[in-house]
C-alpha positions in Angstrom: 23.2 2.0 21.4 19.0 1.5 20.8 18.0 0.5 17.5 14.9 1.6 15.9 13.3 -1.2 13.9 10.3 0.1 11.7 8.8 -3.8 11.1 5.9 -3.3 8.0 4.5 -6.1 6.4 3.0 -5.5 2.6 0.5 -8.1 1.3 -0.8 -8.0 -2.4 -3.5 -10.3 -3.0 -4.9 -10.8 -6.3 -8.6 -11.3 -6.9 -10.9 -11.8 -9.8 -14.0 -9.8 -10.5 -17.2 -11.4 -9.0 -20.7 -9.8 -8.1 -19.3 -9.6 -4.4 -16.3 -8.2 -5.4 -15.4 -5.1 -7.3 -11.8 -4.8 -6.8 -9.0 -5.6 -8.8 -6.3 -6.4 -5.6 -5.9 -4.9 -2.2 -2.3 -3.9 -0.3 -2.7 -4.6 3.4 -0.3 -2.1 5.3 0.3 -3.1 9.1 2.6 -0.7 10.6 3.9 -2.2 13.8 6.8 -0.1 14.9 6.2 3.4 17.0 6.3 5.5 14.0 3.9 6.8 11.4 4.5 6.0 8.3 3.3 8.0 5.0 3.0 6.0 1.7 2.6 7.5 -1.8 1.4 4.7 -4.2 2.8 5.3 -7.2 2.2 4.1 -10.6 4.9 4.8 -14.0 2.5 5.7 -17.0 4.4 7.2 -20.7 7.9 7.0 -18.6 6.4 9.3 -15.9 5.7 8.4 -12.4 2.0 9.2 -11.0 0.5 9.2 -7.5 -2.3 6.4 -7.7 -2.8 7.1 -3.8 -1.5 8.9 -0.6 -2.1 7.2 2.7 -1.1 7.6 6.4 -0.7 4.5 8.9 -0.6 5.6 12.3 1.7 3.5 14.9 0.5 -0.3 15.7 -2.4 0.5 13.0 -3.4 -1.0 9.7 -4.5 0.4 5.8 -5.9 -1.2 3.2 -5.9 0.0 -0.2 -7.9 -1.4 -3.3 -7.2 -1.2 -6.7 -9.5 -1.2 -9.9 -7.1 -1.6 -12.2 -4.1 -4.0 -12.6 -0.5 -2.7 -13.4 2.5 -2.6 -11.9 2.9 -0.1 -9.1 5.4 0.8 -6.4 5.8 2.6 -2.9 7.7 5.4 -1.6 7.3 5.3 2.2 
């Protein structure tokens, strides 16, 4: 029996504001199974959920995604 392992590693980093840097926080995507993946960002405002962001990752790629406002988001892949 093969089993398909989708491996994806998520990193959030945090950032202040500086003249360099105009982003709130990234999310690093790498995708390193055989499989694209399709991820909705989604962020909850007045009890309803909102796409922030749509993005594809193709197989063995990576995806970065900034944000220019904090809050508390969440994925469906």
């Amino acid at each position: 029996m093969k089993v398909n392992v989708i491996y994806l590693t998520l990193i959030i980093g945090s950032y202040g504001f500086t003249n360099s840097q105009t982003h709130a926080s990234k999310f690093i995507v790498k995708n390193n199974s055989q499989r694209t993946l399709e991820i909705k960002i989604m962020k909850q405002f007045a009890g309803i959920d909102i796409r922030y962001s749509k993005c594809r990752v193709e197989n063995y790629d990576e995806h970065t995604e900034y944000f220019s406002t904090s809050g508390n988001y969440f994925l469906k892949i």
